[in-house]
SEKOLRO-394334 format. One record per atom (N, C-alpha, C, O): x, y, z. Coordinates in steps of 0.001 Angstrom, whole numbers, plus 500000, padded with zeros to 6 digits. Layout:
N
XYZ...
REM end
This chain:
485
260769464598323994261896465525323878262823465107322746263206465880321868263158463801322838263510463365321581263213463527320433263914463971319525261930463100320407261097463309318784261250464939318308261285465318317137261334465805319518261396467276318844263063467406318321263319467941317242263926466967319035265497467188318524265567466499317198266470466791316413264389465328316818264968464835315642264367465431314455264931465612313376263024465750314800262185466864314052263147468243313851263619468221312714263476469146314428264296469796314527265857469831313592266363470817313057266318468578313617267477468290312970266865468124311501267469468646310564265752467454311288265421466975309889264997468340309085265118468471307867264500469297309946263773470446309414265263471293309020265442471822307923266263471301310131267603471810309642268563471276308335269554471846307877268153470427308036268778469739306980267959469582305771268432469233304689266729469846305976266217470185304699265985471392304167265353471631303137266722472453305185266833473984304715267974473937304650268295475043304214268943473299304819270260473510304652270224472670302706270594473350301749269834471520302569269024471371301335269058471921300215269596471859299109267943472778301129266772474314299876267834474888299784268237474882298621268636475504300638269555476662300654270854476488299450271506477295298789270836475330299541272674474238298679272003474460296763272720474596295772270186474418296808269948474324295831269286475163295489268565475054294497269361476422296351268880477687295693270462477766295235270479477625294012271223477864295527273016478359295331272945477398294164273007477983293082272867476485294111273785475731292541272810476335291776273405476709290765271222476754291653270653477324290338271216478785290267271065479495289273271893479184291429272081480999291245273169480777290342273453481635289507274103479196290477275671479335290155275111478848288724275739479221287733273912477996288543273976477868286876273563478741286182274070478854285067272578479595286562272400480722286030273289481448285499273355481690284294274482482091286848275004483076286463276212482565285472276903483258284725276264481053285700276760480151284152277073480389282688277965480258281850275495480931282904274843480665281124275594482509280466275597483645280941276151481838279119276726482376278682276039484026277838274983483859277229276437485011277833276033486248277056275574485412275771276023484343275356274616486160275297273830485516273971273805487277273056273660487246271834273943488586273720273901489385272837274750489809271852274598490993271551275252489455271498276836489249270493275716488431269497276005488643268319274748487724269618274128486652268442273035487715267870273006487914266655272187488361268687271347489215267955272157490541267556271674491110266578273195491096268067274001492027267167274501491422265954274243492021264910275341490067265869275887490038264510275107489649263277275477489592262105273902489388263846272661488822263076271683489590263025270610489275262512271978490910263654271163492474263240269805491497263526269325491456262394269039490804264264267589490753264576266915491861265466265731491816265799267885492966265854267308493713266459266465494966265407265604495777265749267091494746264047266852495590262722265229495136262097264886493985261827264652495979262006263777495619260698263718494924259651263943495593258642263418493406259394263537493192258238262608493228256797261440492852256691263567493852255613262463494272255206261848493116254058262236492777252940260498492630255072260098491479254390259063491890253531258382491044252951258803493513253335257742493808252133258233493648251305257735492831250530259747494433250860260635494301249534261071492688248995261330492353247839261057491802250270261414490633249669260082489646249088260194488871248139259069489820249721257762489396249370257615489846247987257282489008247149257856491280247573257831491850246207258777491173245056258370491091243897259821490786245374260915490143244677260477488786244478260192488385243349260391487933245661259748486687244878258622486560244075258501485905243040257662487377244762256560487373243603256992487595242442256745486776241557257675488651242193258458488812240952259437487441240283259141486983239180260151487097240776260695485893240382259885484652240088260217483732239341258699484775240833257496483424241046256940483651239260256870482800238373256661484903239220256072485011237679257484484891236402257388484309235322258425485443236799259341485194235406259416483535235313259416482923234245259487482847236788259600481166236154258507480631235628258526479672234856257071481465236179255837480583235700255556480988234343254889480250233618256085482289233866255933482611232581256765482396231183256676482379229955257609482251232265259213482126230543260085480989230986260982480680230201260000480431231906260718479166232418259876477550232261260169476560231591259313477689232725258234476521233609257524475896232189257309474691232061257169476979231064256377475985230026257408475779228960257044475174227952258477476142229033259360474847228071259886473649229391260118472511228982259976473782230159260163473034231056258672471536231157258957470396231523257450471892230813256711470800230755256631470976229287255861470023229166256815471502227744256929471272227003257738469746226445257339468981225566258962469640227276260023468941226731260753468310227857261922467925227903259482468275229079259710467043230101260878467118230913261391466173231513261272468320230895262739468560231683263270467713233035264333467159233315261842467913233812261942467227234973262098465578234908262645465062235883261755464906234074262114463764233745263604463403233692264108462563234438264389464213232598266018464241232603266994464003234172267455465084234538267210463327234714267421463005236096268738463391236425269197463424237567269575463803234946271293464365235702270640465674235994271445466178236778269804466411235861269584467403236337267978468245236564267013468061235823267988468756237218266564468840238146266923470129238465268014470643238710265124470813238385265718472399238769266448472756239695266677471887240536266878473690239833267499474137241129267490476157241686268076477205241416266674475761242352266106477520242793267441477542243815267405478711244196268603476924244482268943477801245267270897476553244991271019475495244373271811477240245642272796476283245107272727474701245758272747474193246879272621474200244177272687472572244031271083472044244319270631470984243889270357473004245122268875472122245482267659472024244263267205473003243671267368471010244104266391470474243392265042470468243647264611470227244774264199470758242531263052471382242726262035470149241567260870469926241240263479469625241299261844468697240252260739467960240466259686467860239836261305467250241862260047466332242612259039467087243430258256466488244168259048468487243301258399468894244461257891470659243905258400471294242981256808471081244779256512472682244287257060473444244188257442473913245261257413473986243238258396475159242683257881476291243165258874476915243537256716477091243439256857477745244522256805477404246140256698478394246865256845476589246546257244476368248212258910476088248080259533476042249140259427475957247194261192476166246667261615477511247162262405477967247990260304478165245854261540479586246251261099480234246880261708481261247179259803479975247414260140481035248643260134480578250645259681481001251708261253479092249908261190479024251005262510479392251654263300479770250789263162479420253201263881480304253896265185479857253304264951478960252494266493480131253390267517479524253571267557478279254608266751478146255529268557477440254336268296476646255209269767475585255552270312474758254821270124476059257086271709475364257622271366474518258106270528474387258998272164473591257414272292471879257804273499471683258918274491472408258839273397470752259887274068470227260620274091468649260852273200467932261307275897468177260223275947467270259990277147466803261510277549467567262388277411465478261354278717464703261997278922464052263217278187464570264058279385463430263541279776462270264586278603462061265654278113463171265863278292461588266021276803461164267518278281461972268835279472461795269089277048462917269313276835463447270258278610464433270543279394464421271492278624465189269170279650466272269205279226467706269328279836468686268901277802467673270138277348469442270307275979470045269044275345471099269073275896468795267947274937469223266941273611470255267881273297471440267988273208469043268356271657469875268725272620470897269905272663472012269385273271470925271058273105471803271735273608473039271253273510474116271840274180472824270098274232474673269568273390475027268617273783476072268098272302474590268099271108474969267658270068475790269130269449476850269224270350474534270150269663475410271538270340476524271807269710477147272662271472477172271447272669478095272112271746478977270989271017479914271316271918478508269660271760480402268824270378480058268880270427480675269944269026479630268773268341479672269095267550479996270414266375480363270395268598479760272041267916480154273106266746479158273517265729479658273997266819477945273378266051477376273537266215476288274848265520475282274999267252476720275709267607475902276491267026475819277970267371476713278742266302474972278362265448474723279454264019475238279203263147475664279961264097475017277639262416475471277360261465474190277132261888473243277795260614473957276590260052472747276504260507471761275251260658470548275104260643472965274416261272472095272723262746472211272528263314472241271437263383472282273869264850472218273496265113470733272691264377469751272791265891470791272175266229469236271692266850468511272648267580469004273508266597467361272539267447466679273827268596466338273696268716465471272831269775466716274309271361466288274370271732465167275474271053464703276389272814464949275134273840464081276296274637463642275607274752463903274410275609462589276515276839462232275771276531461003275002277454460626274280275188460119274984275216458923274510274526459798273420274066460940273423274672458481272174273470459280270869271940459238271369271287458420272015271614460697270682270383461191271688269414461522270229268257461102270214269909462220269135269495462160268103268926461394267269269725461316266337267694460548266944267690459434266008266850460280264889267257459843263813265906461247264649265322462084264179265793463409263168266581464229263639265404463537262107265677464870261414265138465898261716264213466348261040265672466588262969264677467606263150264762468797262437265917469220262388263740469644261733263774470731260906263424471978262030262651471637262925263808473067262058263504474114263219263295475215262414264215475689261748261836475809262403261139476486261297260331477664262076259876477543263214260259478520261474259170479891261993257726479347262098257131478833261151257277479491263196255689479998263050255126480299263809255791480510264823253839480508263927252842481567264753252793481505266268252569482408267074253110479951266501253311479506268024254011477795268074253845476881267267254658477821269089255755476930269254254585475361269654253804475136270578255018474550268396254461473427268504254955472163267089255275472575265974254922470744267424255997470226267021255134469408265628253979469010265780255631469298264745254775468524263823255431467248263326256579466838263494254447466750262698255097465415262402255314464880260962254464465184260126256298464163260614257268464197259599255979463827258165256080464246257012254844462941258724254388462550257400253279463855257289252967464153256136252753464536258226252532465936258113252870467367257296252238468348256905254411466825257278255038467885256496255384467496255191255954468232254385255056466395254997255485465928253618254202465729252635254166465318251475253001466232253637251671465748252794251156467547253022249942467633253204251795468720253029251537469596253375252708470572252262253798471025252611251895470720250522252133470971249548252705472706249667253485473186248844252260473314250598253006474834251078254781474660251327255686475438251025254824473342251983256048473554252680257108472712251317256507472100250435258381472765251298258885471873250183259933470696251258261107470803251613259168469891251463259284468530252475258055467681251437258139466460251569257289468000250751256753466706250117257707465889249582257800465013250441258542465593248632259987465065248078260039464013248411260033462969247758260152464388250518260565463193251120259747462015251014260077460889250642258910462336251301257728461034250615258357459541250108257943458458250522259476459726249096259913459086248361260639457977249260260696456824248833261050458224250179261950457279250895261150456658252452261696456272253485259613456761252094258853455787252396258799456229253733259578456982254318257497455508254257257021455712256301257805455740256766258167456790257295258725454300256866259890454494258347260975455479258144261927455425258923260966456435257142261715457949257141260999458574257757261369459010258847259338458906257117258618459511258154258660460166259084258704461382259275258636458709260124258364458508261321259622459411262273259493460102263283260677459105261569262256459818261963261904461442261399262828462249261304260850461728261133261416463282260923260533464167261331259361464095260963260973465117262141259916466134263187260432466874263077261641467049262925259184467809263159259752469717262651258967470409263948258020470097264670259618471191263869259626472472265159259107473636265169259841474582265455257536473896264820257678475496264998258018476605265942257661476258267068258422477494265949258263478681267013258632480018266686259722480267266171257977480696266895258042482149267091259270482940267133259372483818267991260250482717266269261763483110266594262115484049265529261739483833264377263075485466265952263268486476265178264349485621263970264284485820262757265037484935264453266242484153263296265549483579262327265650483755261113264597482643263124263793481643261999262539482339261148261541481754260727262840483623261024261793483806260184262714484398258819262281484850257759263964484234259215264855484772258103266303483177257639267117483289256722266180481707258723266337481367258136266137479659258971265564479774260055266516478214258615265728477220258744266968476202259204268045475990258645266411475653260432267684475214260997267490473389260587266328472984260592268531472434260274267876471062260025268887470743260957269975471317261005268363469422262026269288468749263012269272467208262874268234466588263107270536466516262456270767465311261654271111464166262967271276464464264150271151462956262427270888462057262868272738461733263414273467461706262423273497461508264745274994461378264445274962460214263490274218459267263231276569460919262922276923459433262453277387458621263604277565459137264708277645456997263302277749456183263905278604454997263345278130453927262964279703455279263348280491454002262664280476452844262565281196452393261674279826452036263248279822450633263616278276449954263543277912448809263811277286451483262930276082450811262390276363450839260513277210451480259891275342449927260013274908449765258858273692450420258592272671450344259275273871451122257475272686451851256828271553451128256937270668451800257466271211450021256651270057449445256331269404449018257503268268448549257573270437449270258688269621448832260061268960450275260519268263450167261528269020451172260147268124452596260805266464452274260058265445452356260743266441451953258756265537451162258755264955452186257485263741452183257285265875453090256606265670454301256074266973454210254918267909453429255085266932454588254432268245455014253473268924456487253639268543457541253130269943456278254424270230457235255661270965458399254588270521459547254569272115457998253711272787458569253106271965459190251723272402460329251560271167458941250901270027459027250333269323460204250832269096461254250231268967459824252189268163461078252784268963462364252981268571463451252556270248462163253731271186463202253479271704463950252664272094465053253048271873463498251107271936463901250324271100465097249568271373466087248890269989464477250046268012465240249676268658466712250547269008467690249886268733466707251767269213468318252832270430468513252254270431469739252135271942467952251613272567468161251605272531469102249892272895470278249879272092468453248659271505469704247834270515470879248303270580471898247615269698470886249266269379472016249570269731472927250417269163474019250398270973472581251532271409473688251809272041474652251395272713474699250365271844475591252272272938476972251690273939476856252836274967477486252587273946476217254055275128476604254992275010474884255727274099474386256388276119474399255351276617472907255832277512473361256989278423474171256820277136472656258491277935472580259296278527471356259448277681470462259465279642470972259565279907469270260060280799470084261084281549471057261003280380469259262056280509469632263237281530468513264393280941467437264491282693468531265137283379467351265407283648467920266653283251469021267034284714466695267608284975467395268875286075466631269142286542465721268458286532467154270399288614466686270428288173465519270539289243464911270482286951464290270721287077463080271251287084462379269656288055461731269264285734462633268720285506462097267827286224462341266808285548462794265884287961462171266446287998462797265205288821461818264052289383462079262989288607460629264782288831458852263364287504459190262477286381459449262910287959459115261044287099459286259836286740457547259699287553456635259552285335457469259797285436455948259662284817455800257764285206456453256796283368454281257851282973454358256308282045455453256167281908456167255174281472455509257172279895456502257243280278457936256882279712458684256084281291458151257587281837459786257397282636460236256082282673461339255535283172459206255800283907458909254559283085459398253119283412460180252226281322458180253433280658458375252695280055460011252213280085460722251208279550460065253515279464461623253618280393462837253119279768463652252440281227463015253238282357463813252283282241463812251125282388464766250362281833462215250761281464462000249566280191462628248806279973462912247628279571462706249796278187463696249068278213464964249063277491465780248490279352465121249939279613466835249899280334467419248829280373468584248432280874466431248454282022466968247053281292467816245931280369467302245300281772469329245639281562469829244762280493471268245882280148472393245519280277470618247138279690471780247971280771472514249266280509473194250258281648472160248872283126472823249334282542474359249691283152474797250666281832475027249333281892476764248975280669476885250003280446478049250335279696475764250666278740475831251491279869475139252914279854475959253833280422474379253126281034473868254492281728474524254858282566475192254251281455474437256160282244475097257593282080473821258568281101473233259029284078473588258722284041472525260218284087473073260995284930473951261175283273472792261692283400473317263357284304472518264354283872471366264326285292472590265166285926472071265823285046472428267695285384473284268513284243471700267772283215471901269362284216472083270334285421472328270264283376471894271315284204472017272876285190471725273153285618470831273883285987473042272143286922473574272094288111474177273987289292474409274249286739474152274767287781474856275874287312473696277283286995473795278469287537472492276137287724471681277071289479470986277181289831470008277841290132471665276509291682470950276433292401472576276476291929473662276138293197472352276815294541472957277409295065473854275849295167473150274844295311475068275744295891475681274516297069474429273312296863474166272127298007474016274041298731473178273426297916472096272946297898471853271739297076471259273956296353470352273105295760470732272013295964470177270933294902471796272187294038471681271384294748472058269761294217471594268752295921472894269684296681472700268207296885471466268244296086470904267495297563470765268748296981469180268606295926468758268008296039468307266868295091468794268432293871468497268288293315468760266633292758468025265818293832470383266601293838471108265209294597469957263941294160469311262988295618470114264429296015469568263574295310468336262641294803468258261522295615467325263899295188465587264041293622465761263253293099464799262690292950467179263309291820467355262418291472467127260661290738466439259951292637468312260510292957468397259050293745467368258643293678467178257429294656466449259391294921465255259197294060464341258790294433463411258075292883464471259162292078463287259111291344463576257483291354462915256445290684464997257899289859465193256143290564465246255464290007465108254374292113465441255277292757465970254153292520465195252918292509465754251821292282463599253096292136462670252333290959463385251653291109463836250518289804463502252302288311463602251835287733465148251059286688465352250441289013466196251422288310467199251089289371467523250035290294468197250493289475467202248692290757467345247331290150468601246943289240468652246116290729469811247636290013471178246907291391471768247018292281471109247557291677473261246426292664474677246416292810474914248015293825474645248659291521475510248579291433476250249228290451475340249723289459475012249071290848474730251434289684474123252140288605474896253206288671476123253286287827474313253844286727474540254313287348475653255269288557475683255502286458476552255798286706477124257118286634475895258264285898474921258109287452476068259372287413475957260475287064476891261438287565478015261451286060476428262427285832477290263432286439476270264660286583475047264654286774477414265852287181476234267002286815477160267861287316478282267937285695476612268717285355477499270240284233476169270738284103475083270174283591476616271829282661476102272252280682476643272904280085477054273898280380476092270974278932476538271012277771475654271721277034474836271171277807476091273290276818475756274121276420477052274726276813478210274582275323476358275599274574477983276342275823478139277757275751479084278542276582477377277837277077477820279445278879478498279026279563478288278025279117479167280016280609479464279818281676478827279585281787477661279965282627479439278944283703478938278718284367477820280243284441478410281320284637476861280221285731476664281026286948477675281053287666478221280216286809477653282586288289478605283254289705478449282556289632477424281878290686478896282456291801479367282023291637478808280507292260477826280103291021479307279977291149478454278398291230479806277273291453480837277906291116480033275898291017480727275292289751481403275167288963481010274307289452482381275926287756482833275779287772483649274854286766483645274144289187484907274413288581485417273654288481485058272102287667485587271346289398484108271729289822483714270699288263482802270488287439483058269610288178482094271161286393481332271435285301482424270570284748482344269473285306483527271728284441484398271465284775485464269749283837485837269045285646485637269549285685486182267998285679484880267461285400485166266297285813483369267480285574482570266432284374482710266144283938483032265039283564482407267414281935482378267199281176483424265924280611483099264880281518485148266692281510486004266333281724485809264357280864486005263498282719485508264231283267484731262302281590484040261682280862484316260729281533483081262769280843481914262635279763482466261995279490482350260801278801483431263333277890484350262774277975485227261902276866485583261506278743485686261470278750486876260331278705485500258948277945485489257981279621484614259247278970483802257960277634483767257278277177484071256176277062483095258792275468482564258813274774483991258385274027483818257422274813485224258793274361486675258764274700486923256947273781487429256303275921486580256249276113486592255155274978485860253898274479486500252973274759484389254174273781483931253721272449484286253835271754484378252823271840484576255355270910485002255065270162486033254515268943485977254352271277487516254060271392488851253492271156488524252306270480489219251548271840487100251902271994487234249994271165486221249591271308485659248505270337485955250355268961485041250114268642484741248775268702483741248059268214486146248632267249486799247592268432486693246618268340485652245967269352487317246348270103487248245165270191485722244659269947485489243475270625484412245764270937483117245664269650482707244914269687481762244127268730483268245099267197482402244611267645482892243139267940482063242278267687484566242847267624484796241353268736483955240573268552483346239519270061484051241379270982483402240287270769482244240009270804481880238833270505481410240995270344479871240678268744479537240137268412478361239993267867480547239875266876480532238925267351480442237243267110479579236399267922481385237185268689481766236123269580480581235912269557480367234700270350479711236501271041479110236445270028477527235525270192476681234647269105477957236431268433476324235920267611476578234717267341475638233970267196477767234475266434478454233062267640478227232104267377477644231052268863478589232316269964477920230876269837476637230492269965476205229347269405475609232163269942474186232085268640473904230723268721473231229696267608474661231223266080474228230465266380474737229159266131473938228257266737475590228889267183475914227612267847474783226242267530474322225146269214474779227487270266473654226956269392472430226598269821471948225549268398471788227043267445470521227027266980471277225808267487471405224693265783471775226384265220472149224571265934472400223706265583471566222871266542472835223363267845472955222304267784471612222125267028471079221313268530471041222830269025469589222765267870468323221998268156467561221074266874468402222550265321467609222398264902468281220845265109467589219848264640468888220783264918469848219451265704469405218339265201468965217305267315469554218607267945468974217506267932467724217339268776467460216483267409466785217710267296465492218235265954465153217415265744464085216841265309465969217450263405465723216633263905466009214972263590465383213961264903467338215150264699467643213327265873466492212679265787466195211488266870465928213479267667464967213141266431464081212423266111463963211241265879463508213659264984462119213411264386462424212385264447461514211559263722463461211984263169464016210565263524463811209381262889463205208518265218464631209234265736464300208019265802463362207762265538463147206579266259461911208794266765460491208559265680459374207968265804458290207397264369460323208467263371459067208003262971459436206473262889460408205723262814458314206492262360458096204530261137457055204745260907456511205825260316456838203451259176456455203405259436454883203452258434454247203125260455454168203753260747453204204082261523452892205468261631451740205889261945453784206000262781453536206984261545453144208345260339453376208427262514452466209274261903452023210223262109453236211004263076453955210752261227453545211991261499454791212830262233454490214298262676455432214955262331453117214766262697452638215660264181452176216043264747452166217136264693451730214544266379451671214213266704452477213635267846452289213215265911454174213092266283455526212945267274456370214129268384456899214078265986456143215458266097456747216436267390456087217139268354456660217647267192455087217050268438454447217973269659454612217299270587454757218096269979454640216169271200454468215507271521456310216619272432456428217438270509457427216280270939458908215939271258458873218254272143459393218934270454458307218514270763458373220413271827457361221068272288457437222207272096456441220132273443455706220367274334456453220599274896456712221663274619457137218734275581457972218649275531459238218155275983459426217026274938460407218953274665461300218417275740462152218055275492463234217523276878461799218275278443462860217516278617462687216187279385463330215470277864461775215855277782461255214002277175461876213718277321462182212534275750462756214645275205463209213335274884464825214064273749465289214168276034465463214480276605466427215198275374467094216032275102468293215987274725466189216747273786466540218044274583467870218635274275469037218393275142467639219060275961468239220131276449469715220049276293470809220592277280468966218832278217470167217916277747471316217356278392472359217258276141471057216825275886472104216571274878472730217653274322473779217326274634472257218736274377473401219711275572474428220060275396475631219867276405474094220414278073474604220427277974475572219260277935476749219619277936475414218272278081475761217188277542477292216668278199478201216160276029477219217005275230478226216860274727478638218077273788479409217882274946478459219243274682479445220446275921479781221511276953479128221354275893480382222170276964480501223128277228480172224287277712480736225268276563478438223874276668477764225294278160477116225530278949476761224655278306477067226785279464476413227215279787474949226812278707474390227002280375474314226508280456472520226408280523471812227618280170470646227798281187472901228760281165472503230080279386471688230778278983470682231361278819473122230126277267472910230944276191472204229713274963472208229805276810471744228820275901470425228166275865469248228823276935468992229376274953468378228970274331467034229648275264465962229472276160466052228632275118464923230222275626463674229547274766463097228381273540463024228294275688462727227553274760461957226389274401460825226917273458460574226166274442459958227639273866459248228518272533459347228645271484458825228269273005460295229381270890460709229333269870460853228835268740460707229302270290461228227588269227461148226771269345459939226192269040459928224999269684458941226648269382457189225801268394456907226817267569456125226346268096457256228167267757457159229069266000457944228988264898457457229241266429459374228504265462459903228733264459459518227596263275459451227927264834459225226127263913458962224653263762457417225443262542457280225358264082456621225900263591455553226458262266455332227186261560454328227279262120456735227740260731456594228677260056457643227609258887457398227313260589458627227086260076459725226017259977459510224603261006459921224066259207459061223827259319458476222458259624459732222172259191460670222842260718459932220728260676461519220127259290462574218993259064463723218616258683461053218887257406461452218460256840462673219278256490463784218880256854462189220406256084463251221651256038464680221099255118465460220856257845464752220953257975466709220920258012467111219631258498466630218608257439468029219868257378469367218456258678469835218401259346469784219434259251470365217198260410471114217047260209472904217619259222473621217452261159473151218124260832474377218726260456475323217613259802476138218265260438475638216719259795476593215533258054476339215537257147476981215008258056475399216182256239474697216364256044475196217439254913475678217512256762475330218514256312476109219800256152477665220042256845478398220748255024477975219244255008479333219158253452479573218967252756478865218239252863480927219893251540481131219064251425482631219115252221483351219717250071483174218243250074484486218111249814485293220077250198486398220460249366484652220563249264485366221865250738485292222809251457486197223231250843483627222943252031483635223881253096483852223413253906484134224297253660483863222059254890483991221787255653482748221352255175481861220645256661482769221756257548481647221357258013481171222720258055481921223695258460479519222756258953479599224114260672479443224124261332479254225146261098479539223060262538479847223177262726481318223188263853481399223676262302482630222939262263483423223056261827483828224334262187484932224743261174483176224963260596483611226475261685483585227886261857484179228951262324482337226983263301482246228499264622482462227994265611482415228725264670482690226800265947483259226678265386484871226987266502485389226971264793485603227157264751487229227077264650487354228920265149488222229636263754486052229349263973485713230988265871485617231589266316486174232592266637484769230626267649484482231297268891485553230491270092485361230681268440486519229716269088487946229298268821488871229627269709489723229611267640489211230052266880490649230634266154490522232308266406491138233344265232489501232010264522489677233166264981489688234188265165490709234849265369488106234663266198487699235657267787488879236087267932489337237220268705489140235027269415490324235555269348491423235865270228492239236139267412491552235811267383493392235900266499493244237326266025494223237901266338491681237864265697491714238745267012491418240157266799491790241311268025490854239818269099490697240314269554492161240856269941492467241984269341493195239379270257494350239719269898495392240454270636496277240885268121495210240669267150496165241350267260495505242923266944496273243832267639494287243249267990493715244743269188494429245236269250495048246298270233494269244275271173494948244546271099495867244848271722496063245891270529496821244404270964498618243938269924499084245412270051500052246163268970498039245425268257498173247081266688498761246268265765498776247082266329499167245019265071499723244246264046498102244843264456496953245009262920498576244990262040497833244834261740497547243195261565498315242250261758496526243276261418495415241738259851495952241594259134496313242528259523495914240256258481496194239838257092495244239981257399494303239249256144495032240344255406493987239640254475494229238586253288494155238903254794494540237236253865494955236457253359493847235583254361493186235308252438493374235076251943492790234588252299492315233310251986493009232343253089490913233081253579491104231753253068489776230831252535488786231331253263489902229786252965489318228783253395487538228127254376487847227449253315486667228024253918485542227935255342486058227103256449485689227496255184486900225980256219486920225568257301488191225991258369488404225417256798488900227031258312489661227855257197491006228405256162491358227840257705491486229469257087492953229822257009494118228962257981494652228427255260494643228811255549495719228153255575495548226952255329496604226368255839494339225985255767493830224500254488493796223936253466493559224581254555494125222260253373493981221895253809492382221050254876492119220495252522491452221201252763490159221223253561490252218924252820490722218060254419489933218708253927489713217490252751488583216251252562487367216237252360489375215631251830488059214478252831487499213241253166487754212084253051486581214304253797485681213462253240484604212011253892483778211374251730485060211855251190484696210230251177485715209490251063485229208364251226487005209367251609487995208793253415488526208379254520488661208905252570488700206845254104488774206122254588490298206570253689491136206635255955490724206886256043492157207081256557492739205766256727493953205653
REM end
């Protein structure tokens, strides 16, 4: 009789149990926060039209391979190390495939402090929370990994020396900073309407009280590599973490001059009381003011981007239109994709220009100076010491309408004829033939015609043409340049 009352009691208490923990999943459920506000402000419910953009890069893929790219291995561009192509703002394309550059997605970086919300609001606009590849959170640092979060056919995780030996994607680069980077960097595919329009990277926290050289990687180095290629920098903080120590310090430091890509996020935001948290505000911009010497500073956002609700009596709606900001940003970049690829194509076709020019006046210098006695070795050096003596410079200035702003350091080229004898290059009047043309003519008619009429057909919403064109411009009949006219 006993044994049944205790049987009885145990069976009552383990439905009383089931019952306590069917109720806390109904209460986390009904928790988790509205997510349709993310596919409205990010229009994924729209068509995107990825025929017209497929048409455009192809189009752009041929103006660089045709009027860009061969004065660019003509005159070793990629060698010159103050500057390296750049298909999108600030990112560099010299170590790595120039088409897996441009057509690869946009791509928002998330930077700042160990364990201020990084990964769990990648799970929030992504939806990835209680799935198998959520990233893992908590309050201790949980992050040691670069995770990249990328489109593809089905959700499965790859591995860092994978993606760097996998010439489609533009992650070869990394290579450079050796295995035990590697090993720290895992990418994410899955099937997601966002990620096929743009590329999420999830960073390692900072950590004040470690040393770079103990992660076992060259941490800031590597950051730098994501930090020229993004288009949308988050640094991301929270009311607990907000002492600027060396690490964060450093970091600012690599951001300088990408002011026009950052947005701080101020996190879990509706965990303090309205008054605190202007507090909080403040004691923020207190802290970067040192680090960020601009006109006009970064946006601030302040709400709290997780999957669950606001905490009770706090600012929800002010939360909810920050977010709302947040996304129309992110929705902004990924719209002007396509324009960002053409301009900053264009942008790096001047830089290639400016070099040949430069390499150029530099060959016909060395020319005039030598005589049938001169040494060619204390020729060259006297004219790359000091090339304002023998108006290098001046007369690029002089006879084109380049800026003085966007000429090189002379530096560099003591640097670059160091590994480049000037013997190597032909004078650009030598770079010319009866089929292809000229290659100063190619990318200058690329960075006057092509490139802006391909800019203006994105704009205007026309599908770009792909017609078949000629080394020396679309539609041209090549001239013969051995015939007298």
């Amino acid at each position: 009789m006993k044994g049944t009352v205790v049987i009885s009691c145990l069976l009552s208490l383990l439905l009383l149990q089931a019952t306590a923990e069917e109720e806390k999943v109904e209460d986390f459920i009904s928790a988790l926060r509205d997510r349709s506000h993310i596919d409205e402000t990010l229009r994924l419910a729209t068509e995107d039209k990825s025929g017209d953009y497929a048409v455009a890069i192809e189009k752009l893929r041929k103006i660089y391979h045709s009027s860009i790219k061969p004065m660019e291995q003509a005159y070793k561009y990629n060698e010159l190390r103050q500057h390296e192509i750049s298909a999108y703002p600030g990112r560099t394309l010299g170590d790595s495939d120039p088409d897996g550059e441009i057509t690869s997605k946009p791509m928002v970086l998330f930077l700042g402090p160990w364990s201020v919300g990084k990964s769990s609001m990648i799970n929030y606009l992504l939806g990835m929370q209680d799935s198998p590849y959520q990233l893992y959170t908590g309050a201790e640092p949980t992050t040691s990994e670069f995770t990249v979060i990328m489109h593809g056919e089905k959700i499965r995780s790859v591995e860092g020396i994978v993606m760097a030996a996998d010439s489609s994607r533009s992650f070869s680069p990394l290579e450079k900073f050796g295995q035990n980077f590697l090993e720290k960097l895992v990418g994410i595919e899955m099937p997601h309407k966002m990620l096929e329009r743009v590329t999420f990277v999830d960073t390692p926290g900072i950590i004040e009280n470690r040393k770079q050289q103990e992660r076992g990687y060259p941490f800031n180095d590597v950051c730098q590599w994501f930090i020229d290629r993004a288009d949308l920098i988050f640094v991301v903080f929270d009311p607990t973490k907000l002492d600027v120590g060396l690490e964060l310090e450093m970091l600012f430091r690599q951001l300088k001059g990408r002011e026009s890509q950052i947005r701080i996020i101020l996190n879990k935001a509706d965990n303090l009381a309205t008054q605190d948290l202007m507090r909080v505000y403040g004691a923020l911009f207190w802290s970067l003011a040192p680090l960020i010497n601009v006109t006009e500073p970064p946006r601030v956002y302040v709400s709290s981007f997780w999957p669950y609700d606001y905490a009770p009596d706090t600012s929800r709606d002010l939360f909810k239109r920050e977010e709302i900001s947040l996304l129309e940003d992110l929705n902004q970049v990924i719209e002007n994709r396509m324009e960002n690829k053409v301009a900053f194509i264009r942008q790096h076709g001047i830089r290639v220009r400016i070099h040949g020019l430069l390499v150029d006046r530099y060959v016909q210098t060395f020319k005039e100076k030598m005589s049938y006695f001169s040494d060619p070795e204390l020729v060259f050096k006297e004219i790359v010491d000091d090339p304002d003596k023998f108006y290098i410079f001046k007369s690029i200035l002089a006879k084109t309408n380049i800026s003085k702003f966007d000429l090189p350091n002379r530096d560099a080229y003591r640097d670059f004829f160091g590994v480049n004898p000037v013997t190597n290059f032909k004078p650009l009047t030598a770079q010319c033939s009866y089929m292809g043309g000229c290659l100063l003519e190619k990318i200058e008619k690329a960075i006057t015609n092509e490139l802006p009429a391909l800019l203006s057909s994105i704009n205007s919403g026309k599908q770009p043409g792909l017609t078949s064109c000629e080394a020396t411009g679309c539609g041209e009949k090549p001239k013969n340049r051995y015939r007298k006219n």
